[in-house]
C-alpha positions in Angstrom: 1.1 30.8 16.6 3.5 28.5 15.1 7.1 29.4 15.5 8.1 28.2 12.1 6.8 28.1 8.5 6.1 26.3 5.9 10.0 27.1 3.9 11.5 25.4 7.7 9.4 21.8 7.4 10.8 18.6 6.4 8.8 15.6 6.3 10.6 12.3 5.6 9.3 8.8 5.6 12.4 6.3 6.6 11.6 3.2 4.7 13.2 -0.2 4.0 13.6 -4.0 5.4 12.8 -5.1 8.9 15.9 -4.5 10.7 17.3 -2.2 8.6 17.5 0.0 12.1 14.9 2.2 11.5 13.3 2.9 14.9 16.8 2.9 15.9 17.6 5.3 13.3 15.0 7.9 14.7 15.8 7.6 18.3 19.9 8.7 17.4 18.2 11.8 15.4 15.5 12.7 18.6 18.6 12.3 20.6 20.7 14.5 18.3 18.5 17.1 18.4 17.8 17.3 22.6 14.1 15.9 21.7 15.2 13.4 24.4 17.4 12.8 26.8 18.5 9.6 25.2 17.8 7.0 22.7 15.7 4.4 23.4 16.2 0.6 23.3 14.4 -1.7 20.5 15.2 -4.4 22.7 14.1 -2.9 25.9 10.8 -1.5 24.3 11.6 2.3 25.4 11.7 3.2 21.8 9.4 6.4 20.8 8.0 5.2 17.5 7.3 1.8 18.7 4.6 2.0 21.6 2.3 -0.7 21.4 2.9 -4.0 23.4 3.0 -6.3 20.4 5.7 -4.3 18.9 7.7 -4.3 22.3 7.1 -8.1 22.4 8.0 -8.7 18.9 10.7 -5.9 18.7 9.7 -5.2 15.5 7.5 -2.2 13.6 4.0 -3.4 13.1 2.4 0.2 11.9 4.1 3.7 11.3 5.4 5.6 14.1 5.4 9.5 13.9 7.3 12.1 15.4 8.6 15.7 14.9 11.3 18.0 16.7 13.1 21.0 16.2 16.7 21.1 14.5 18.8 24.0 13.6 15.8 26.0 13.6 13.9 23.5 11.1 11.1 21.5 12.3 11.8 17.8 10.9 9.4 15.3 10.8 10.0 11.5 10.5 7.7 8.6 9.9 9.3 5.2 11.1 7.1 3.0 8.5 7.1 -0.9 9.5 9.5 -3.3 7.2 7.6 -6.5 7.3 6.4 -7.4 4.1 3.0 -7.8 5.6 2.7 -3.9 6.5 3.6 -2.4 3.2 0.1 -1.1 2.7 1.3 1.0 5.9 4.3 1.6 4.5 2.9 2.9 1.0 0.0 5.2 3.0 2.1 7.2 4.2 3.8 8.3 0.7 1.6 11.3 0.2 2.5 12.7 3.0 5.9 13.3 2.8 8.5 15.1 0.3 11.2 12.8 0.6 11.8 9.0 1.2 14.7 8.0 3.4 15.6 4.2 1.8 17.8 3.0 4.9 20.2 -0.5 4.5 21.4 -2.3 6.4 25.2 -2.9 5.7 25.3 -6.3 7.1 22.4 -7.4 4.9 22.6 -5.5 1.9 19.7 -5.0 -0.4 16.5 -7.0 0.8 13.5 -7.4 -0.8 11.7 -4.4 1.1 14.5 -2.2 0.2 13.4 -2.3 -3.8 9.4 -2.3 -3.2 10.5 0.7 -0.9 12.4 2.1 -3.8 9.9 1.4 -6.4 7.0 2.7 -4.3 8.5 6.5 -3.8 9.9 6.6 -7.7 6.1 6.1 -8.7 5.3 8.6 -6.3 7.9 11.2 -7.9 9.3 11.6 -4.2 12.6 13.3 -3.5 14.8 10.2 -2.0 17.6 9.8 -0.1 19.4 6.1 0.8 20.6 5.7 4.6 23.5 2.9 5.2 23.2 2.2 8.6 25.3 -0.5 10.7 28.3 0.8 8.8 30.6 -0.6 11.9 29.4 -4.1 11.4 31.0 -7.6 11.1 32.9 -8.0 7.7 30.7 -5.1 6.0 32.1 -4.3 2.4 30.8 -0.5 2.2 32.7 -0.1 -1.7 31.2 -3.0 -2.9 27.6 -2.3 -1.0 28.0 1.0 -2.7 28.8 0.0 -6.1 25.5 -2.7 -6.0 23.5 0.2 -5.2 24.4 2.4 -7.9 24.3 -0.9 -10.0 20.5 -1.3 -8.6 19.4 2.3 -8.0 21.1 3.8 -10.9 24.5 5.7 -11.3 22.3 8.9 -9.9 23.1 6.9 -6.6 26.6 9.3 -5.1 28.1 9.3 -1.5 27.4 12.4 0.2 29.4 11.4 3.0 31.7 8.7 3.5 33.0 6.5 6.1 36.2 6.5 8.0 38.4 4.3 11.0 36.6 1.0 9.6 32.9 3.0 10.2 33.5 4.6 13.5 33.2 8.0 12.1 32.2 9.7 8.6 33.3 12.3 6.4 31.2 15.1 4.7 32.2 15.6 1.5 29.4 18.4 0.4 30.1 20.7 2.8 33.9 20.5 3.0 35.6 19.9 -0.8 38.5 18.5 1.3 38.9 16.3 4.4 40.3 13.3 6.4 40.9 9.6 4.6 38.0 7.5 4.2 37.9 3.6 4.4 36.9 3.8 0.5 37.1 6.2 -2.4 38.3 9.6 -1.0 36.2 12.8 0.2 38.0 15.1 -3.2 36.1 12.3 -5.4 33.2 12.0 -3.8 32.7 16.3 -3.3 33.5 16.3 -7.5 30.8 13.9 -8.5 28.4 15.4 -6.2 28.9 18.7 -8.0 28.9 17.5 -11.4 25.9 15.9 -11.0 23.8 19.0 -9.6 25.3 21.4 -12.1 24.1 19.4 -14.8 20.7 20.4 -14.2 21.4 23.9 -14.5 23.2 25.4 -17.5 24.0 28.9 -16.3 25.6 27.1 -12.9 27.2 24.6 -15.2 29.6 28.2 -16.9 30.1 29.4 -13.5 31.8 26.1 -12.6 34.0 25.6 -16.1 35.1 28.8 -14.8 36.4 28.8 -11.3 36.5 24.9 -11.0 35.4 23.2 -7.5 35.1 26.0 -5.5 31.3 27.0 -5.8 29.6 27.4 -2.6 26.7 25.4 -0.9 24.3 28.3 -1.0 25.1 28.4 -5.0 24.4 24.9 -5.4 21.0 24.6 -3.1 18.0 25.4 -5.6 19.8 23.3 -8.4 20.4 20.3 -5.6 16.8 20.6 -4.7 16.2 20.4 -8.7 18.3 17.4 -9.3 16.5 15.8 -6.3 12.8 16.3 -7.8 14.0 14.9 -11.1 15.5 12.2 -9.3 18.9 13.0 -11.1 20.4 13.1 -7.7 20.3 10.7 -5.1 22.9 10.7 -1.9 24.1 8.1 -0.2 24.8 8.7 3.4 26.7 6.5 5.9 25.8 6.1 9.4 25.6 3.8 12.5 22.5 4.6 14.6 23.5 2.9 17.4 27.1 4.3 18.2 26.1 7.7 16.8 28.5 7.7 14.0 27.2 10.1 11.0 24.2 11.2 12.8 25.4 14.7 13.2 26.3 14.3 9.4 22.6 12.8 8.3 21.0 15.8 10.3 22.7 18.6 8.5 21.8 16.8 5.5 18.3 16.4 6.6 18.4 19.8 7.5 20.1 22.2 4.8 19.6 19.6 1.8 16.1 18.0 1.6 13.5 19.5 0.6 10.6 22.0 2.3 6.7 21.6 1.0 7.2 24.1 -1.7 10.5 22.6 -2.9 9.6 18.5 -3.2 7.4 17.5 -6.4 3.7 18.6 -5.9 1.1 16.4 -4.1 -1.0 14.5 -7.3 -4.1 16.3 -6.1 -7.3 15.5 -8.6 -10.5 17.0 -8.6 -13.5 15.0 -10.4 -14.5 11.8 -10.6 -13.5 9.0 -13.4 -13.2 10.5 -16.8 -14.0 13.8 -15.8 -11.0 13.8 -13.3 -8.4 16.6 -13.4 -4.9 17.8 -12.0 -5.3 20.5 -9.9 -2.7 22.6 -7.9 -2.6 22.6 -4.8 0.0 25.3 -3.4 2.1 25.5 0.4 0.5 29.2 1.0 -1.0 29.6 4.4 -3.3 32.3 3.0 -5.0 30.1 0.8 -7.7 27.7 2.0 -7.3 25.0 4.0 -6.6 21.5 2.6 -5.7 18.3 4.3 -5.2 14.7 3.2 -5.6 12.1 6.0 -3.1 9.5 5.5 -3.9 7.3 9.0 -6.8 6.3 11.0 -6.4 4.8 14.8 -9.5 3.7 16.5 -8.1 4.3 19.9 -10.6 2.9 23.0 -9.8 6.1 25.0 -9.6 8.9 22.4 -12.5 7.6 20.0 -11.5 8.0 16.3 -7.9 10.3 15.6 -7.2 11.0 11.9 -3.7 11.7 11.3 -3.3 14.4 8.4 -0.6 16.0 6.5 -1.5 20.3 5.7 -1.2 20.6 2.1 -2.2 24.1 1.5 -3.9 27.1 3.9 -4.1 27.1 8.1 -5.9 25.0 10.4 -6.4 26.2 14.0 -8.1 24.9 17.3 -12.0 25.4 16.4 -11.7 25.8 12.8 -14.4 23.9 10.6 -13.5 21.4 8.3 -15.5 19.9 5.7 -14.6 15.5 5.0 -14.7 15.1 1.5 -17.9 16.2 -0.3 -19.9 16.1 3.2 -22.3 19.5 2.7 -21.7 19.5 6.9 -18.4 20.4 8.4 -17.3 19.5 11.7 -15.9 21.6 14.4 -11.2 20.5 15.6 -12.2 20.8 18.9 -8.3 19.7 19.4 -5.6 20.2 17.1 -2.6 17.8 17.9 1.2 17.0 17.1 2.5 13.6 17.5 5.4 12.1 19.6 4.8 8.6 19.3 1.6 7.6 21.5 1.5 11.0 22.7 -0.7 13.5 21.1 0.2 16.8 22.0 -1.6 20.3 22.1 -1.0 22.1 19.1 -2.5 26.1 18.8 -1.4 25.9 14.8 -0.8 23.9 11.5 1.2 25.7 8.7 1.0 23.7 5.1 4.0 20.8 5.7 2.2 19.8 9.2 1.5 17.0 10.1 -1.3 16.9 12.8 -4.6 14.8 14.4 -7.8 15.4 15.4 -9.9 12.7 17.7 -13.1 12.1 18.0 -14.4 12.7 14.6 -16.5 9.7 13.6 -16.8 10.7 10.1 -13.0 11.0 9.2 -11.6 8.3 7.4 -8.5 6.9 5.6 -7.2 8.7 1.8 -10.5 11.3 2.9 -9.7 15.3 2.1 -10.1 17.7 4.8 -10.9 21.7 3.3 -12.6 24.4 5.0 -14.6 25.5 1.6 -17.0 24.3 -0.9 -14.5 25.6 -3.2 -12.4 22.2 -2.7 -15.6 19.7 -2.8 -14.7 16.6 -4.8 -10.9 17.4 -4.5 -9.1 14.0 -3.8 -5.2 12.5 -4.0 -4.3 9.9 -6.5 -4.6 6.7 -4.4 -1.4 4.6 -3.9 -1.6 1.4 -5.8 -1.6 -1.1 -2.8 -0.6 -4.9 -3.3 -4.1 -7.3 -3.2 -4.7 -9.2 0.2 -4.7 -12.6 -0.5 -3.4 -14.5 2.5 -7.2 -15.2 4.4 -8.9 -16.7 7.4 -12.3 -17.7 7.7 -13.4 -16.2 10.9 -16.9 -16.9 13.2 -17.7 -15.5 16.9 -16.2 -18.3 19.6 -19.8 -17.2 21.8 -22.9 -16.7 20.2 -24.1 -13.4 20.6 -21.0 -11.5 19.8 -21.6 -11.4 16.2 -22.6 -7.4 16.0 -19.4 -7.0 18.6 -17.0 -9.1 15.5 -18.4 -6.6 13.1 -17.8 -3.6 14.5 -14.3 -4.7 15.3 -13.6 -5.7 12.5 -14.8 -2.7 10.6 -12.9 -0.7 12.7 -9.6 -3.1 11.6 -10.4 -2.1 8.2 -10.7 1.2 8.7 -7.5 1.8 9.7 -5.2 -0.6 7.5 -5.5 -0.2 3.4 -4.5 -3.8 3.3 -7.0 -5.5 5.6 -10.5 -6.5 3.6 -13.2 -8.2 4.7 -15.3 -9.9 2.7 -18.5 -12.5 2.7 -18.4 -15.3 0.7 -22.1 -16.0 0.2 -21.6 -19.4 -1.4 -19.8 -21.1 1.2 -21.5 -18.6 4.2 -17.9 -17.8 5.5 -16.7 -14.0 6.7 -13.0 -14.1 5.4 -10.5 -11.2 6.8 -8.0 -10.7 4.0 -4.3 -9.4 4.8 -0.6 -9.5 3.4 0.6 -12.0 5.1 0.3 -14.4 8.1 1.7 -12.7 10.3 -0.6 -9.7 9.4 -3.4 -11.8 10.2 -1.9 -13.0 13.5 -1.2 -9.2 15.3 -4.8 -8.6 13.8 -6.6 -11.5 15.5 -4.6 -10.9 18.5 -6.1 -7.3 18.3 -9.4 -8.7 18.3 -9.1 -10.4 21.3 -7.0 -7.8 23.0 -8.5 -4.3 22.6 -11.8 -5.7 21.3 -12.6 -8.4 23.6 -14.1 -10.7 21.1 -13.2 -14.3 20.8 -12.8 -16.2 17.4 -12.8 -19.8 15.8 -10.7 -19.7 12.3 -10.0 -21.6 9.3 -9.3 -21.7 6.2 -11.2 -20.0 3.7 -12.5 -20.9 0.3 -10.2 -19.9 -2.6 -12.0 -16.9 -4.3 -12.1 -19.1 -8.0 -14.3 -17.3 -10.6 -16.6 -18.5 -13.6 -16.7 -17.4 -17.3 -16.9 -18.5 -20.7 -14.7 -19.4 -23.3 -16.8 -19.4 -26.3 -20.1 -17.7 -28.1 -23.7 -19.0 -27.1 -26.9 -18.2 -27.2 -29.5 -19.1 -24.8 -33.5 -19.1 -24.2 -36.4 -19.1 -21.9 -39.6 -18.9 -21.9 -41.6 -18.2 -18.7 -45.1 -18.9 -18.3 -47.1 -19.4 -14.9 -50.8 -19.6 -14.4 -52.4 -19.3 -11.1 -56.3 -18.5 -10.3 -55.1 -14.7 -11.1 -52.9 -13.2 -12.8 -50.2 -15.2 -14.8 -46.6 -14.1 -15.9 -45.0 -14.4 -18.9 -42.0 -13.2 -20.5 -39.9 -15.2 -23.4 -36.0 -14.3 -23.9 -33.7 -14.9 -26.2 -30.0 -13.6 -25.7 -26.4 -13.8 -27.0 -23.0 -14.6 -24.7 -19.5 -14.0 -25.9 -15.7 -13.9 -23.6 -14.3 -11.0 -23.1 -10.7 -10.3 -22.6 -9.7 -11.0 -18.8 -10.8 -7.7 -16.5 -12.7 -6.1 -19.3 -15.4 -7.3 -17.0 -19.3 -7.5 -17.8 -21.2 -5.6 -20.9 -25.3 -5.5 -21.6 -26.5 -4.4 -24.3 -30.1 -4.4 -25.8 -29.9 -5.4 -29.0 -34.0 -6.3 -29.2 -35.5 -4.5 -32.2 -39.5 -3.5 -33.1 -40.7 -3.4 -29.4 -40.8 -6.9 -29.0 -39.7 -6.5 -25.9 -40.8 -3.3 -23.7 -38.1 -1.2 -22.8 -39.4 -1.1 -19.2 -38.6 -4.9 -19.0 -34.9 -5.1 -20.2 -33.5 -4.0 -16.6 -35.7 -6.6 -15.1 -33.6 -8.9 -17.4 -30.4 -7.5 -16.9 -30.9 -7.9 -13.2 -31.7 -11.2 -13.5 -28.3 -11.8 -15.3 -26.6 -10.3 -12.7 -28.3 -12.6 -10.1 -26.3 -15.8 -12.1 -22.8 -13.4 -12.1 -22.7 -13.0 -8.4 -23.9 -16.7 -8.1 -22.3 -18.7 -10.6 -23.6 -21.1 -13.5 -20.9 -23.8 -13.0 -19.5 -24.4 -9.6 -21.2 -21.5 -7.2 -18.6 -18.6 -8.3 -19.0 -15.1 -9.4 -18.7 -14.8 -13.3 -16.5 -12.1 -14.9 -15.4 -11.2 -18.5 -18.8 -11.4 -20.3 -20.7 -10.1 -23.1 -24.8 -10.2 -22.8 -26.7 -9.0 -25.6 -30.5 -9.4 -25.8 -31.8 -9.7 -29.2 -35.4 -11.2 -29.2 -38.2 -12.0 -27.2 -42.0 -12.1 -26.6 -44.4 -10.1 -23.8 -48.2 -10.2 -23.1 -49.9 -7.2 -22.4 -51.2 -8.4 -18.9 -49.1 -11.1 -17.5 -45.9 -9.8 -18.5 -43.8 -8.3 -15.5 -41.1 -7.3 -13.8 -40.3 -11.1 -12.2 -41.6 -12.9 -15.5 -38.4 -11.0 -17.7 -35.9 -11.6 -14.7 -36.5 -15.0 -14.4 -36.5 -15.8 -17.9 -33.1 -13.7 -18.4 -31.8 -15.7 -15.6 -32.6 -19.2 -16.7 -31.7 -18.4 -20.8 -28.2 -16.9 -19.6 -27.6 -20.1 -17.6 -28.7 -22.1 -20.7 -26.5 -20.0 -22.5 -23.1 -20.7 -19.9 -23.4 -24.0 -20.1 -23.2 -24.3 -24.1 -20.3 -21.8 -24.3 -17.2 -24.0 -22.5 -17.5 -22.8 -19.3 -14.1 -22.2 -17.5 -13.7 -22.0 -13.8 -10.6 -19.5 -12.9 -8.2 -19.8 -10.2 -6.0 -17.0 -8.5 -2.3 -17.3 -9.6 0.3 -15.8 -7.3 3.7 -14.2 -7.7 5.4 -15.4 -5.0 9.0 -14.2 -3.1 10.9 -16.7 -1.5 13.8 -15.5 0.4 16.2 -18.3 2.4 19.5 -19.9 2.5 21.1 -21.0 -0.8 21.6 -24.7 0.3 17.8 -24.9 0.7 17.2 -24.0 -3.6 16.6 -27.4 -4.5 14.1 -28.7 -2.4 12.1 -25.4 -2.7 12.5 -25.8 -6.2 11.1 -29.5 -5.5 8.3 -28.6 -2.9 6.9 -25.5 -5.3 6.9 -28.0 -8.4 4.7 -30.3 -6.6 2.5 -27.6 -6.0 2.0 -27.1 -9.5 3.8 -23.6 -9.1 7.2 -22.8 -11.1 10.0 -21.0 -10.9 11.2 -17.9 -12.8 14.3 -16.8 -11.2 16.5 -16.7 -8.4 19.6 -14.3 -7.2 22.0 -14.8 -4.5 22.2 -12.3 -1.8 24.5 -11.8 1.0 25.6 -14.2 3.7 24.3 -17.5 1.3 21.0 -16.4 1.1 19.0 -16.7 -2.2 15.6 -15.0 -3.4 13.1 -17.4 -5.5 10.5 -16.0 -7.4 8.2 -17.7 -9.1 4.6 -18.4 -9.4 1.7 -20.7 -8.0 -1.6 -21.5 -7.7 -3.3 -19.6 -4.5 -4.8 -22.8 -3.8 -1.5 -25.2 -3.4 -0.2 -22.6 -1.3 -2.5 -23.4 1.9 -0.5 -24.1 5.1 3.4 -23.4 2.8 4.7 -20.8 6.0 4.5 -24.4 8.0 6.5 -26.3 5.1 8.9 -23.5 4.2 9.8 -22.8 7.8 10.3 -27.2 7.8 12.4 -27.2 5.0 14.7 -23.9 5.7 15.0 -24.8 10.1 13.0 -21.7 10.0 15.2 -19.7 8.4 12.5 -18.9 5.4 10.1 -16.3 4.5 8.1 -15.4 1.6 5.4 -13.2 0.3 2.5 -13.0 -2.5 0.7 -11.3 -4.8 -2.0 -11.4 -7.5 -0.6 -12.4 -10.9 -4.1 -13.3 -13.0 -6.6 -15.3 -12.8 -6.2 -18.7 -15.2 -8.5 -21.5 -15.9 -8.2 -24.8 -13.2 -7.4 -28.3 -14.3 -10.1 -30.2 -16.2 -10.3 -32.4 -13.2 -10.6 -30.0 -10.5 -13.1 -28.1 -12.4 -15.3 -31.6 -12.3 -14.7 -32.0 -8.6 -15.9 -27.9 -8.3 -18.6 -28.5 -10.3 -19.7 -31.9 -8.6 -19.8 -30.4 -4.8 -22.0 -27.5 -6.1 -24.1 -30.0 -7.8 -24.9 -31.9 -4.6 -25.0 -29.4 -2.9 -28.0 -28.0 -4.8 -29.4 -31.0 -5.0 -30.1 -31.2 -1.2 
């Protein structure tokens, strides 16, 4: 049995930019609490959280690291989520399982980009958050001014919980204790008042209790209406800390422990149950009578331990030999194993309580965002999916040896499997197998995983831009198909309308035919063969979105017409019917994040204009640095890591993602059009 419940968990994702001091962050707390002996070293690689070689090598976070341990009879758990821009799908996965979101800064570097997708990410999740300073002894740090840009950022809901003192060597409480030592800025008296003036405003009988005696309510008055101003996000702390000396840790862990919230305090999980329209809320409750539910936020394809799925216990018990059903599968399968998590060690567990956080291995079946229940009760019960940002950075990839093509599939399947921002698609046009990712680097770790824990060698380059055909204007079209051989002939005669729709509205049929001129068991045949000139293109070879098809006349015999005779005549008169209605080949446009130093502006300004891209703002950071944003065309944006890292001494980074799709220059579209010409031709 466990020796805890449900009311003792805390589950907390840190999140935030690379070297923020995250996984440095978690080894103070593991310390703190006796869970080891003492912290490990990023730099060394003897961290907890990261295990795998890459990340030693790279000393950075490359997927989320998960660990739990007992404090002040709590049991805490902490997810150390990677900070590279290219991991944020690993980041965002891990959202649902957790009440609260630990935003940690670094005070040397401010706010970084990360820092407010982090933020962004847990407010649309309606998490419970919290915002970690760390590095608060650092190098010309301004921890008033740092402050005041969060709450300027954030929102004035952004208060010091605790503040620093003797230039960050120690911090304060001021929650606790309504009076204590000096502080380097603002003082622990005004700090304790704001605090409590912004949790009693959430509750009006408190709110009379404190006009009445003042300051002096205690913490066990103030916890359900803290926990309340947390879920409404009316109340966020601030907390000050340095990971690596140890100051504020003790101060961060009661906050951890006494303030954030359990499962049955944070904002409910946004279970659904249904499909589409007919989708519904449904509650899902942290009772360990009820019956088991589990949502499985992390696949690893491990070579040893087969297939783990990592899952957070929403509701009822799971024990060692339990049966769980995946999903709407009418077949459960047996936890042969129940585990915890301490880094790369999976530990024995005999119990999960709703607020767990536990894996099973070996399960073939089990699969990333899938819900684990032990009744029938729960079939087609699902969590509202994380909106993750569109891979668009790509590699065209083939097998170095012939012969290991099945081997590259598999691995790569596996890849996918486990990362919510990894695709991998086949262009049939060019006859190229792309693997889609974030970012370069997120490409990179993955191919090195190929050849690493796969074994399978690859050739790369780049792939062809994903453009996309439609229509800008209404056309009709016709065809009429008629083949005689010795036998039987085929016939079928079609006449059909085109017309744009807006951009993503995507494609409409509609049988519009009248009088039976046309038998109704033929119109699919002609719907299919529309379909056959969306996936392939009319213009340049590329799939065709955003249209209207409408049949509206057409002629069949009673013996030669058939199913091939109506699908090749809708085929042909929709073609006929592309080319009269200003065709328009579409290009991905890119939102793109440039972060690097301010004396570098005006020849990225330069170098992105000559990429037909443009800018649409900039702000100045800390330590001369400046964020560009703007937008480009995917297509110019081949090879820029090489020119930005020329330009900047290697001092830049950026990232993408999808804007919308808009129509190519007139001469491109000609040189598109041309290659697919001749290639048909031959």
């Amino acid at each position: 049995m466990s020796d805890y419940n449900a009311e003792d968990v805390r589950n907390i994702a840190l999140v935030g930019h690379a070297g923020s001091g995250k996984t440095t962050l978690v080894e103070a707390l593991l310390a703190s609490a006796g869970a080891i002996a003492e912290p490990g070293s990023v730099v060394k690689g003897t961290t907890v959280c990261d295990s795998d070689a890459m990340e030693k090598e790279l000393q950075h976070s490359l997927d989320v690291g998960i660990t739990g341990f007992a404090a002040h009879g709590k049991h805490i758990n902490l997810l150390d989520t990677p900070g590279y821009p290219d991991f944020l799908g690993r980041t965002l996965s891990v959202l649902n399982a957790v009440e609260t979101a630990a935003i940690v800064v670094n005070a040397e570097n401010g706010i970084e980009p990360l820092t407010q997708r982090a933020w962004k990410a847990a407010d649309n999740r309606n998490l419970c958050r919290i915002i970690i300073v760390n590095r608060i002894d650092g190098d010309g740090v301004d921890l008033a001014e740092l402050t005041a840009q969060l709450r300027d950022t954030f929102g004035a809901e952004c208060l010091p919980i605790n503040l620093p003192a003797e230039g960050g060597k120690r911090v304060i409480d001021c929650f606790f204790n309504p009076a204590g030592d000096s502080t380097d800025f603002s003082s622990v008296e005004e700090a304790h008042g704001q605090i409590i003036d912004q949790v009693v405003e959430v509750d009006e009988a408190l709110m009379e209790v404190y006009l009445e005696q003042g300051s002096e309510l205690k913490p066990e008055q103030l916890h359900d209406p803290f926990e309340e101003a947390l879920r409404e996000g009316h109340l966020v702390p601030i907390c000050f800390c340095s990971a690596e000396t140890g100051a504020g840790i003790p101060e961060l862990m009661e906050i951890l422990v006494r303030l954030m919230p359990n499962p049955a305090e944070g904002n409910p999980p946004p279970f659904m149950k249904g499909e589409g329209a007919e989708m519904k809320p449904v509650s899902v409750d942290p009772d360990p009578s009820k019956h088991a539910i589990a949502h499985v936020f992390k696949v690893i394809n491990d070579p040893f331990r087969g297939k783990i799925g990592i899952f957070r216990v929403h509701q009822g018990r799971i024990v060692p030999n339990s049966q769980l059903f995946i999903g709407d599968a009418r077949k459960p399968f047996k936890v042969t194993h129940l585990y915890r998590i301490h880094g790369s060690e999976l530990i024995e567990a005999d119990e999960g309580v709703p607020g767990d956080i536990l894996a099973v291995s070996r399960v073939d079946d089990i699969h990333f965002d899938a819900v684990l229940h032990d009744s029938h009760d729960e079939d087609h019960f699902h969590l509202r999916s994380i909106e993750c940002p569109v891979p668009l950075f790509g590699l065209a990839i083939n097998v170095a040896k012939r012969g290991d093509e099945q081997k590259l599939n598999d691995a790569l399947h596996k890849l996918e499997s486990e990362d919510p921002c990894f695709h991998i698609e086949h262009n049939a046009a060019a006859n190229e197998t792309v693997m889609r990712g974030l970012g370069e680097v997120h490409l990179k770790v993955l191919l090195r995983r190929l050849s690493e824990q796969f074994h399978v060698e690859v050739e790369t380059k780049p792939p062809s831009i994903p453009y996309r055909e439609t229509i800008t204007a209404k056309a009709e079209g016709h065809h009429r198909h008629k083949k005689q051989t010795g036998g039987a002939g085929q016939f079928g005669e079609v006449y059909l309308r085109i017309e744009p729709r807006e951009q993503g509205a995507g494609f409409e049929f509609a049988d519009e035919t009248v009088g039976g001129c046309i038998p109704n068991q033929f119109i699919p045949s002609i719907e299919k063969g529309v379909r056959q000139v969306l996936e392939e293109g009319a213009v340049a070879g590329y799939p065709m979105d955003d249209v209207r098809v409408a049949v509206y006349d057409g002629k069949s015999h009673p013996v030669d017409s058939k199913d091939i005779a109506f699908a090749t005549a809708g085929k042909k008169a929709f073609i006929e019917a592309v080319l009269k209605a200003k065709p328009a080949i579409l290009e991905p446009i890119v939102k793109i994040r440039i972060t690097a130093p301010d004396s570098n502006m005006g020849d990225l300004a330069g170098d992105l204009s000559g990429r037909r891209g443009r800018i649409n703002g900039s702000e100045s950071k800390s330590l001369g640095r400046i964020v560009i944003e703007g937008e480009a065309p995917l297509a110019e944006l081949e090879g820029y890591e090489s020119r930005l890292k020329s330009i900047t001494g290697g001092e830049g980074s950026y990232s993408i993602e999808l804007s919308h799709y808009a129509p190519v220059p007139a001469n491109i579209q000609k040189q598109l059009a041309d290659a697919y010409q001749r290639a048909s031709d031959d």
